[in-house]
C-alpha positions as CSV (number, residue, x, y, z in Angstrom):
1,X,115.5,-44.4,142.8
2,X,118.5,-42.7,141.8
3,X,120.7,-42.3,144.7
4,X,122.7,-38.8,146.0
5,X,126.1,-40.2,144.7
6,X,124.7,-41.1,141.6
7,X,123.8,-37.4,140.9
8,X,126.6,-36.2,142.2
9,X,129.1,-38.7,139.8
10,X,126.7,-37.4,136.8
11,X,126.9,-33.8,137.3
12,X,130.8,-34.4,137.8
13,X,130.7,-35.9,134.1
14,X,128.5,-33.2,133.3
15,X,130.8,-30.5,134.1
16,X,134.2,-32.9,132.9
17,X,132.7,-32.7,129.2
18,X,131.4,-28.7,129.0
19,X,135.6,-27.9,129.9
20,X,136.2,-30.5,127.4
21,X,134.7,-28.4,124.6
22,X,136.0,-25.1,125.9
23,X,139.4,-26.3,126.3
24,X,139.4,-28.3,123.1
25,X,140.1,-25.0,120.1
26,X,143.3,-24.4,122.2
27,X,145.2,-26.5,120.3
28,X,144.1,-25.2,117.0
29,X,146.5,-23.1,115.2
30,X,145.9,-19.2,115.9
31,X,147.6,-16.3,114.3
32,X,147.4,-12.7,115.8
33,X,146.2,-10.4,113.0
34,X,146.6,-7.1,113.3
35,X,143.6,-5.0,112.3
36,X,143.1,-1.2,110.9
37,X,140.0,0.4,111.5
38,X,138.1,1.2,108.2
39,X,137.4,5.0,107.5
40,X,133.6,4.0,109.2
41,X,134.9,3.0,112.7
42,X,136.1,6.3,112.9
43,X,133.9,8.8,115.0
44,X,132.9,12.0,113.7
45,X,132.7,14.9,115.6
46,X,128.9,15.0,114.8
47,X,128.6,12.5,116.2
48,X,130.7,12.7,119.3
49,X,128.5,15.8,119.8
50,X,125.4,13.9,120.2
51,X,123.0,14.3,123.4
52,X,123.4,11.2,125.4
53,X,120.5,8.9,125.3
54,X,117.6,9.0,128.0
55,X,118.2,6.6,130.5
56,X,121.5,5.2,130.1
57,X,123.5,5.9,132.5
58,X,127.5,5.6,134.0
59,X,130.7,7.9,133.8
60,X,130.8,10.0,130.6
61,X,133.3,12.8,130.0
62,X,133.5,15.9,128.0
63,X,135.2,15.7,124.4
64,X,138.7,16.5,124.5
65,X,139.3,17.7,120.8
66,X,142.7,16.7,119.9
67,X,142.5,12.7,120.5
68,X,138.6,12.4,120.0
69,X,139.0,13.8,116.1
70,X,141.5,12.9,113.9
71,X,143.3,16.4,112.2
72,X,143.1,16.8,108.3
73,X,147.0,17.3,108.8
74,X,148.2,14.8,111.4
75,X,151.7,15.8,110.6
76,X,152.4,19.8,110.8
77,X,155.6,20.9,109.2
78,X,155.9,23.1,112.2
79,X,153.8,23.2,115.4
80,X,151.4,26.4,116.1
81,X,153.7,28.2,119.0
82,X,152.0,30.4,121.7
83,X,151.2,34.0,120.2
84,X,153.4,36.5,121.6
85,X,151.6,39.6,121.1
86,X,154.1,43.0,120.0
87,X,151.8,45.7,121.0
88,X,151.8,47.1,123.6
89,X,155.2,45.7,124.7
90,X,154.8,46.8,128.5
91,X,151.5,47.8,130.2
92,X,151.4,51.1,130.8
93,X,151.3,51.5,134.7
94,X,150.7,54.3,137.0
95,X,149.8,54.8,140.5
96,X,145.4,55.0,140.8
97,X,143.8,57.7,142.2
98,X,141.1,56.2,144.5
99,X,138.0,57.6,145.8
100,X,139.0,56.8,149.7
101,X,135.8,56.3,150.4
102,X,135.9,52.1,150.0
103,X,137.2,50.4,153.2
104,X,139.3,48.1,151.6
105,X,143.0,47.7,151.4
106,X,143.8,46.8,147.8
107,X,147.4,46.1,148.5
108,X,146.5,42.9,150.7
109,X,148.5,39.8,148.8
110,X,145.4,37.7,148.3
111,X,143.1,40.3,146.7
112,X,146.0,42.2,145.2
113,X,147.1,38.9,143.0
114,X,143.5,38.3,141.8
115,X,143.7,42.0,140.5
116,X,147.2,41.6,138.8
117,X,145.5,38.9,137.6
118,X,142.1,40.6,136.0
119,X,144.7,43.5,135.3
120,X,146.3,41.4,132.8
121,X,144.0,39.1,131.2
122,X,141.8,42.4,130.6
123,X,144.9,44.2,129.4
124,X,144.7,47.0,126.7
125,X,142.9,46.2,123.4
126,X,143.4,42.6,123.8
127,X,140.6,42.9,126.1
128,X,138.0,42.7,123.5
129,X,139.4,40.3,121.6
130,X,139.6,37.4,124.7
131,X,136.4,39.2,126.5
132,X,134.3,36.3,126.4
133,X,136.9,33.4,127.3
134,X,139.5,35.2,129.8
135,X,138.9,38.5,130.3
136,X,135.0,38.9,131.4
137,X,135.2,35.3,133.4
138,X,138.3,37.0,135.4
139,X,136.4,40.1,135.7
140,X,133.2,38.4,137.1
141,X,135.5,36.1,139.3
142,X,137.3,39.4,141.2
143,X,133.8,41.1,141.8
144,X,132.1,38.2,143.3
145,X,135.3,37.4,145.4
146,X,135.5,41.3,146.2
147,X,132.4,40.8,148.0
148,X,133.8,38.0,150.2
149,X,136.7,40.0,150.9
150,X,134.7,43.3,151.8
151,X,132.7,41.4,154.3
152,X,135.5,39.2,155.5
153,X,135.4,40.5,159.2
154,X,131.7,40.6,159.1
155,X,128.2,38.4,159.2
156,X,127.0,40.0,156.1
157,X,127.7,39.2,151.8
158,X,127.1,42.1,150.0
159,X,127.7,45.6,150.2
160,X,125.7,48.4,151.1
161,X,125.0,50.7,147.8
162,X,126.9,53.9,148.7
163,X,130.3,51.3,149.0
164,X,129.4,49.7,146.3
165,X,129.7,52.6,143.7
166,X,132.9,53.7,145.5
167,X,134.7,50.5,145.5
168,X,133.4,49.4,142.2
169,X,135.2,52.5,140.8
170,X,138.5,51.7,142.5
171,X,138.1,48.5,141.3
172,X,138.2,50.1,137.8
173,X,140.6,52.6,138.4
174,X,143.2,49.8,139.7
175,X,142.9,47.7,136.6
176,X,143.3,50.8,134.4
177,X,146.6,51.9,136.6
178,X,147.8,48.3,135.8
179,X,147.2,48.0,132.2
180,X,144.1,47.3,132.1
181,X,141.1,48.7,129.7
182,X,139.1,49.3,132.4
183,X,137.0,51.8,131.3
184,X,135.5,49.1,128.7
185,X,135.1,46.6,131.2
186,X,131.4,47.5,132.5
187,X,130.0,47.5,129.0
188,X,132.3,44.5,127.5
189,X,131.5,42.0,130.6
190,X,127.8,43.9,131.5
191,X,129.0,44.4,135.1
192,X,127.6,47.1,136.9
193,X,128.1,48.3,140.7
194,X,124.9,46.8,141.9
195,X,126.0,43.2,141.3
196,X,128.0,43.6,144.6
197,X,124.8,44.5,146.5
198,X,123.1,40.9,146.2
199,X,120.2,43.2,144.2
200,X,117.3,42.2,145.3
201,X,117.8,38.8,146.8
202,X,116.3,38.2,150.6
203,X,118.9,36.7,152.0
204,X,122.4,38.5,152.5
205,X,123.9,37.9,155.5
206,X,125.8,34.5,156.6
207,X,123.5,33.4,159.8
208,X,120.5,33.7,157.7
209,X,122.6,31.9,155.0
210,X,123.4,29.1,157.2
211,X,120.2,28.3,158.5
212,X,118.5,27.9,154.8
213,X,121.5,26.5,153.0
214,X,122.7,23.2,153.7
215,X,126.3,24.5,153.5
216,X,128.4,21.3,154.5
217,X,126.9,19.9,150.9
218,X,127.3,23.5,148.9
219,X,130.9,23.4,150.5
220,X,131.5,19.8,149.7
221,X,130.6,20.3,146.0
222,X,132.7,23.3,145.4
223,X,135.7,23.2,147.2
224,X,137.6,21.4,144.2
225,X,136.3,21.5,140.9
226,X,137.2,19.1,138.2
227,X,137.6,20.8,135.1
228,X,137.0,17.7,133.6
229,X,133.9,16.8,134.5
230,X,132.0,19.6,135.7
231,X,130.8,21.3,132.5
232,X,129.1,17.3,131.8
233,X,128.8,15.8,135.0
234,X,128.1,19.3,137.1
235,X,128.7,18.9,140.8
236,X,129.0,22.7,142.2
237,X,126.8,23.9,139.5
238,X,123.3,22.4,140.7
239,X,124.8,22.8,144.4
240,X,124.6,26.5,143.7
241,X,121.8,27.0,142.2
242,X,119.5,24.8,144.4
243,X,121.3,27.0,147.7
244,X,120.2,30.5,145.3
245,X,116.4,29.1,144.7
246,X,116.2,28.2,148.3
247,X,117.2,31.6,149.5
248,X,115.2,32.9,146.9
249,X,112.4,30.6,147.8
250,X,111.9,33.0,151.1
251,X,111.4,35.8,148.7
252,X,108.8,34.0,146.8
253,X,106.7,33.3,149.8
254,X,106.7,37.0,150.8
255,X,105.2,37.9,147.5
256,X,102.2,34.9,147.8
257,X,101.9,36.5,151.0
258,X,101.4,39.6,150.0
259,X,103.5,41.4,152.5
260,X,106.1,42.3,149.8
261,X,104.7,45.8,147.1
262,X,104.4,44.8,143.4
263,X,106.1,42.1,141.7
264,X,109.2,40.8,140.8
265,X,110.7,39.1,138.3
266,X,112.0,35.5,139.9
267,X,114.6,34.9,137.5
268,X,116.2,38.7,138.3
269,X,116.6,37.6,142.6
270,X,117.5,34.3,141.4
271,X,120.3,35.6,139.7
272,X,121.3,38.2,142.2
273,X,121.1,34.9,144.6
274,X,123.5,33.5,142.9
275,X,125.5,36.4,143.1
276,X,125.2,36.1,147.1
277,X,126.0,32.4,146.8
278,X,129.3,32.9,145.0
279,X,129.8,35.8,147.8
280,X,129.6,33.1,150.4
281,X,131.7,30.7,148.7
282,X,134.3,33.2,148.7
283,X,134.4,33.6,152.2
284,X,134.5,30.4,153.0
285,X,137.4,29.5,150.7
286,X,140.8,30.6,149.6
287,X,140.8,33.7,147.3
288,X,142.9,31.5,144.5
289,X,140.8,28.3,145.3
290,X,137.7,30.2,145.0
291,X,139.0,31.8,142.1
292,X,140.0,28.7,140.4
293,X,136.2,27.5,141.1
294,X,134.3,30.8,139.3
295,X,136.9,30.3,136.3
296,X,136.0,26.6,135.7
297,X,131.9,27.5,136.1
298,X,132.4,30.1,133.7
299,X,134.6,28.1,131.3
300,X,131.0,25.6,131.3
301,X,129.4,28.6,130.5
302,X,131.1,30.0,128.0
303,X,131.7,26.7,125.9
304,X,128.1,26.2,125.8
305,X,127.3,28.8,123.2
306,X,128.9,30.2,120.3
307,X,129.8,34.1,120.6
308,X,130.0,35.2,117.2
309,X,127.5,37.1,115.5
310,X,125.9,36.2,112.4
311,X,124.5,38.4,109.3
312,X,122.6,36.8,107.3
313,X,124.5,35.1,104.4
314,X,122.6,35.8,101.3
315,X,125.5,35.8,98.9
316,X,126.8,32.8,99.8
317,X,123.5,30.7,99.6
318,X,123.1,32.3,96.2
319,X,126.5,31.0,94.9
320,X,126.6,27.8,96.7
321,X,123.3,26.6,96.8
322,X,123.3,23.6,93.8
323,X,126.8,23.1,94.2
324,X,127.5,19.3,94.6
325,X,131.5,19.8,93.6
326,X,134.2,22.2,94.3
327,X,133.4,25.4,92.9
328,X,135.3,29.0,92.8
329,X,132.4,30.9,93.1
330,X,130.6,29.4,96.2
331,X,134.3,28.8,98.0
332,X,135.2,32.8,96.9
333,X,132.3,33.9,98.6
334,X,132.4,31.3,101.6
335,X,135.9,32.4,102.3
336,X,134.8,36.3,102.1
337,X,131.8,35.9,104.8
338,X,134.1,33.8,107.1
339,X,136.6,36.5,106.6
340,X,134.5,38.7,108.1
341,X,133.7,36.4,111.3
342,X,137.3,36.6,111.7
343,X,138.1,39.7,112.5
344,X,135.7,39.5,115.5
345,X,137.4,37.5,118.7
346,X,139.2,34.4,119.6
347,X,137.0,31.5,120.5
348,X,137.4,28.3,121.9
349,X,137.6,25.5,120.2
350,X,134.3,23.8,121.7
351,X,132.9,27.1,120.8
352,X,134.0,26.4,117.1
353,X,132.2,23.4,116.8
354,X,128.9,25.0,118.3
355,X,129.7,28.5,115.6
356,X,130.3,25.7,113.0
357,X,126.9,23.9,113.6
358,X,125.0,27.4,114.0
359,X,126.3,28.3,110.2
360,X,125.9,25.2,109.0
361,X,122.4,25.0,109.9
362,X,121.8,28.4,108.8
363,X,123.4,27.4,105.3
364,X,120.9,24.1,105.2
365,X,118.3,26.6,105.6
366,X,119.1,28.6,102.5
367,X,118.9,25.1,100.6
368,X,122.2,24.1,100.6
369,X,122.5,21.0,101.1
370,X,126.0,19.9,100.2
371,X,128.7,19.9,102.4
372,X,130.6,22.7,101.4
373,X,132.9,23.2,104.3
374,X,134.2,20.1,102.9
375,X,134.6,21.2,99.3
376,X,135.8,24.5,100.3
377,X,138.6,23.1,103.3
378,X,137.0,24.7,105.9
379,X,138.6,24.5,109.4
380,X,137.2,25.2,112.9
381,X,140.4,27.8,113.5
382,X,139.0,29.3,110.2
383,X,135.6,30.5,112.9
384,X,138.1,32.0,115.7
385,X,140.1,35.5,115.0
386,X,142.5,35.4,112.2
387,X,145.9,37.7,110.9
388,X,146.2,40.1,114.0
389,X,149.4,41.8,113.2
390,X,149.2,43.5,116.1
391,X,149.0,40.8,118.3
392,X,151.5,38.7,116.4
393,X,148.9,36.6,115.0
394,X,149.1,35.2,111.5
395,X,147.5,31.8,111.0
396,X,144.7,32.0,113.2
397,X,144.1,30.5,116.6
398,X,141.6,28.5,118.6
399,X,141.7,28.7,122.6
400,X,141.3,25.5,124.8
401,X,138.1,25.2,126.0
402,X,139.6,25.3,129.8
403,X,140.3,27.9,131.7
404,X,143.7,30.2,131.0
405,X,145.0,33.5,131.6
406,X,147.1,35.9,129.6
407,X,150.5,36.0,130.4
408,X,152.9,38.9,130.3
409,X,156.4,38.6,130.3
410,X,159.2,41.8,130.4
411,X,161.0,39.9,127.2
412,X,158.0,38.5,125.1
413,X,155.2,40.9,125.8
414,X,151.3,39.0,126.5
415,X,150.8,35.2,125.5
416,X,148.7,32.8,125.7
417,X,148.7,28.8,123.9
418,X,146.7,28.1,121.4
419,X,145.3,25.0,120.0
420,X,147.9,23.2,118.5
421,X,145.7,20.7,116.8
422,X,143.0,22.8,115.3
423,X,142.9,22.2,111.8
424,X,140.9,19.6,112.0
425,X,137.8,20.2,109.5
426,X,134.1,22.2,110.7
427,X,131.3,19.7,111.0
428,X,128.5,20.4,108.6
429,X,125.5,19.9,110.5
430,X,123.1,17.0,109.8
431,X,119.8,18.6,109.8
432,X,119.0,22.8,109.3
433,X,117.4,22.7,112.9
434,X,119.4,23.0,115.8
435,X,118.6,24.0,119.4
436,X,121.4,22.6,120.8
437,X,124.9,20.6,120.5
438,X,126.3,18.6,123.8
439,X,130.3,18.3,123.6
440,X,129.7,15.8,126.2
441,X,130.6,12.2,125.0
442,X,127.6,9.6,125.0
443,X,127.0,7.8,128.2
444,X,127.9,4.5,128.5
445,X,127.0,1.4,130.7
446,X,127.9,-2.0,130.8
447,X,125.7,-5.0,131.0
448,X,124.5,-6.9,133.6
449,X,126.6,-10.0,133.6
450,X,124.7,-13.3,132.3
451,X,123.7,-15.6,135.0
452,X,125.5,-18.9,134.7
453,X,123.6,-22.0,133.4
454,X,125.8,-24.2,134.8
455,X,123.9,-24.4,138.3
456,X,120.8,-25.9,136.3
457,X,122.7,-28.8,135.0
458,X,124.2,-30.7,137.6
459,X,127.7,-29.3,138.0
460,X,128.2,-29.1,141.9
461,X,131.2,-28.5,143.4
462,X,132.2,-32.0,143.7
463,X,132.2,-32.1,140.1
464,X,134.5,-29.7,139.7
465,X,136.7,-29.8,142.4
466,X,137.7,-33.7,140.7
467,X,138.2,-31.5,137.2
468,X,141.0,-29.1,138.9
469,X,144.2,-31.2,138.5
470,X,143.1,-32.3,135.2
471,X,142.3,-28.8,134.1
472,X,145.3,-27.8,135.3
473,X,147.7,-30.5,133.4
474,X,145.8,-29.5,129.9
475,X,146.8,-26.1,130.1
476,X,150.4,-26.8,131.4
477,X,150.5,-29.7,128.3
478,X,149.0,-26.6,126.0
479,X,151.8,-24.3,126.8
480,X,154.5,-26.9,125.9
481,X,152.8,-27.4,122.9
């Protein structure tokens, strides 16, 4: 019979001879190398782009451009400085004429800045050009914060319909007296006086609210939004959607119950739902905070979808269609269609890659098959708005895909930054089908860690309590070495 302490001295041993071998290659000879990543370790922005994969899961963040890809010119004679436009050198201001007939004063400091705000990233003709990346998300975020404001002193969040039309026009007439193109502004950013009445959505008073909406977690998941993370790891977004289908919800129970004439649409009162939900947020936050919130939301929005429109590209699928080199014909008339894209509006750079894809795709349709943004040198700056003279524009400019604002200055006239590292190449899309690109980078997890083996041999702690000072000495006598 083989006695406690026998086992015990053998699992000592045991454990004495597995340290042995670890510790043993340490006094081989090692030199550091240092090593270069091939041209196939580096990511492409393909496939950066790619949907994560179902069921992983663990932190994953949206693709910041400039470090994730690599730019064709990594060292710019001269960096891309703001654009300063040079018309019109000062908004033209006057004092509005308002309808009196909106109980609201205007020249309150809160509301007032978020209209001097609208005022200027709507300003003039650059209106159209930044519609759908600063100057719609700014008009959208002053309407639904208007509606907070209007009801500030009251239970209810949303307007009845006679104010509606008379604010909604001083609205207008404000941002026109301060620069703004405000009579474009309801057809550019399809925003009409009815979006302040909550439509047709049950619910538009705060008690009602309160007692369908958990609000502690709809406040909790709003009141700071990371830019960051929230267009790939959305926290307010689902928050305000599941309080708009819940208030909605009561809506949809009148109609199975048959109390309510005719039907309706759900998707139209989920949307005006929303519309109440954003109202509530407003009055429940700080008119900058609450603006800073809608301008991120819409920023996810906007940099889900690629704004440009399309005609169909015959000529250049005829001339570049069994190209497999660089050719003048198919890059003449590559360069002429995307010279048309370019007089349309500034994009976002996460917007270029998604316009990029779209053509692509469209291209792969026609039959070609080769890459010819690659033979051609075809940027994603070459998709966003190109040689505005007028704006002081010459080589073409991509937005970052966060949230900014024009800025006017007495000395410089309207700026905003540009990209400075978009000339990095358009990714030619791997397949002529495409529903839909994620700029979210693919989740990652770690793995479990193994489960030692060590417990099924013998080594106890005896074992390796005796192997401490020795451990120790080897590594002391390794470091001399």
């Amino acid at each position: 019979m083989v006695s406690f302490q026998d086992a015990n001295y053998r699992g000592s041993w045991c454990c004495q001879l597995i340290l042995f071998f670890i510790w043993l290659p340490t006094f081989q000879d090692v030199t550091a190398r240092e090593t270069h990543a091939g041209p196939r370790q580096i990511s492409t922005l393909v496939e950066l782009a790619k949907e994560p994969i179902s069921g992983e899961s663990g932190l994953f963040e949206p693709i910041e451009i400039s470090p994730a890809v690599l730019p064709k010119y990594p060292y710019p004679t001269e960096p891309l400085s703001p654009m300063y436009t040079s018309f019109p050198s000062s908004p033209n201001r006057y004092l509005p004429v308002l309808t009196g007939k909106c109980p609201v004063n205007f020249s309150v400091s809160d509301i007032s800045n978020i209209i001097d705000k609208t005022a200027s990233d709507c300003t003039g003709a650059l209106a159209a050009l930044v519609g759908n990346v600063i100057c719609c998300p700014q008009f959208s975020s002053l309407i639904h914060i208007f509606q907070g404001f209007f009801n500030i002193k009251s239970d209810k969040l949303v307007l009845p319909t006679a104010a509606s039309d008379h604010c909604f026009t001083d609205i207008i007439n404000i941002l026109s007296s301060k620069g703004s193109n405000g009579t474009m502004l309801p057809t550019l950013c399809s925003i009409k006086p009815s979006n302040l009445t909550g439509g047709s959505c049950p619910v538009k008073d705060v008690s009602t609210f309160e007692k369908t909406v958990n609000t502690s977690k709809l406040l909790e998941a709003c009141s700071t939004v990371d830019p960051l993370k929230e267009c790939c790891r959305p926290v307010c977004q689902p928050a305000i959607m599941d309080a708009a289908l819940q208030i909605s919800g009561r809506q949809m129970m009148l109609n199975d119950n048959g109390n309510v004439a005719g039907e309706m649409n759900h998707t139209d009162y989920l949307n005006d739902c929303k519309g109440v939900v954003y109202s509530y947020l407003s009055k429940k936050l700080s008119l900058e905070a609450a603006n800073t919130t809608f301008r991120i939301l819409s920023a996810c929005k906007v940099n889900k979808a690629c704004p440009l429109n399309f005609k169909e590209p015959s000529e250049v699928m005829n001339a570049c269609r069994n190209v497999a080199a660089p050719s003048p014909s198919c890059c003449s008339s590559l360069n002429t269609y995307i010279a048309g894209i370019q007089q349309q509006m500034l994009i976002t750079n996460k917007q270029a890659i998604i316009c990029a894809t779209l053509f692509g795709s469209m291209l792969r349709r026609g039959g070609i098959m080769t890459n010819v943004y690659q033979l051609c040198d075809v940027d994603l700056k070459d998709f966003s708005l190109q040689k505005a003279a007028a704006f002081g524009l010459q080589q073409g400019c991509l937005l970052g895909s966060l949230p900014q604002d024009v800025i006017f200055d007495n000395s410089s006239g309207f700026s905003f930054t540009c990209d400075l590292s978009d000339n990095v190449a358009a990714p030619w899309p791997s397949s002529s089908s495409i529903t839909s690109v994620s700029l979210c980078a693919p989740e990652m997890s770690l793995p479990a860690l193994p489960t030692s083996a060590l417990k099924n041999i013998g080594c106890n702690s005896g074992g390796v309590g005796f192997l401490v000072p020795i451990f120790s000495f080897l590594i002391f006598s390794t470091l001399l070495y």
